[in-house]
GUMIDO-916108 format. One record per residue (C-alpha): residue in three letters; x, y, z. Coordinates in steps of 0.1 Angstrom, whole numbers, plus 2048, in hexadecimal, padded with zeros to 3 digits. Layout:
ALAXYZ/...
// end
This chain:
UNKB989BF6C3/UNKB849E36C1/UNKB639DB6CB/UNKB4B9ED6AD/UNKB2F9E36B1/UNKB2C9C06A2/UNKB309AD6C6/UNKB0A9A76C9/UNKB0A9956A9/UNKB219806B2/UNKB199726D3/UNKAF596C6C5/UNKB039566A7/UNKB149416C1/UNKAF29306D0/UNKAE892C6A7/UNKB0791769E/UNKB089026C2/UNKAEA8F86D3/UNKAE88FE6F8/UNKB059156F7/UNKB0E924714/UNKB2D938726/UNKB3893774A/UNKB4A94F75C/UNKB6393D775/UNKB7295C77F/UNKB72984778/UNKB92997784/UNKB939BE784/UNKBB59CD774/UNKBC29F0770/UNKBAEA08764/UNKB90A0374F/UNKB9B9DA74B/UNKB8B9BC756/UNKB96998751/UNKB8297D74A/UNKB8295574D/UNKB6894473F/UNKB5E92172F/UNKB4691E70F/UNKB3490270A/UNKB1A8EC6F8/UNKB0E8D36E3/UNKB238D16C3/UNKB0B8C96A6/UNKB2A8B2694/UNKB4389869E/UNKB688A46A4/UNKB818876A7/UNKB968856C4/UNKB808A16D4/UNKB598946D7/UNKB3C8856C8/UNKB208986B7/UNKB078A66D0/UNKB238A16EE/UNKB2C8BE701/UNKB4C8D66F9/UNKB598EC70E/UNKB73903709/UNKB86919720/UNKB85941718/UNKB9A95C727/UNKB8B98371E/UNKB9B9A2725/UNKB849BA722/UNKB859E2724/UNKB6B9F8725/UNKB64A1D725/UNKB59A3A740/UNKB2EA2E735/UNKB35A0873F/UNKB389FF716/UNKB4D9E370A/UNKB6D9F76F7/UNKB819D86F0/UNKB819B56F2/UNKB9E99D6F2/UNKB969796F1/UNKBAF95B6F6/UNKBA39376F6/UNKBAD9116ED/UNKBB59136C6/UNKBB98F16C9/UNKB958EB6D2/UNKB899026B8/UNKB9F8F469E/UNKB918D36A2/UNKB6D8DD6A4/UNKB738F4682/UNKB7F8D866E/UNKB668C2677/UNKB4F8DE65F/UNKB388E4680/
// end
């Protein structure tokens, strides 16, 4: 996804919606170009119960993969996220 500006609002809504949220960076590997690829975990606190995935206030993390690309000034150009929808899905219907 273009990156236009609206990536700041995003990663501080995050901390507002889970408590103690945080992300890890397992590993960063350099690709072609202008490219970096990113695994990471996000995690925290999830202020509802989700069946089959945890109880309210236990700890969810969820695996992330970014590809990032950025331009010539360092700047964030794109940003491709991939994760476990399956995760997500569950904490979503749970009305978190």
């Amino acid at each position: 996804m273009p990156i236009r500006g609206g990536i700041d609002l995003i990663w501080r809504a995050f901390p507002n919606a889970v408590p103690n949220f945080r992300v890890k960076v397992i590993e960063m590997i350099p690709a072609e170009g202008n490219t970096v690829v990113i695994q990471a975990e996000m995690s925290g606190p999830i202020p509802a119960e989700v069946p089959a995935i945890a109880k309210k206030g236990q700890d969810v993390h969820i695996p992330h993969c970014y590809i990032l690309r950025f331009d010539a000034n360092g700047k964030i150009t794109r940003l491709d996220p991939y994760w476990d929808n399956t995760v997500l899905n569950s904490i979503q219907a749970s009305a978190v």
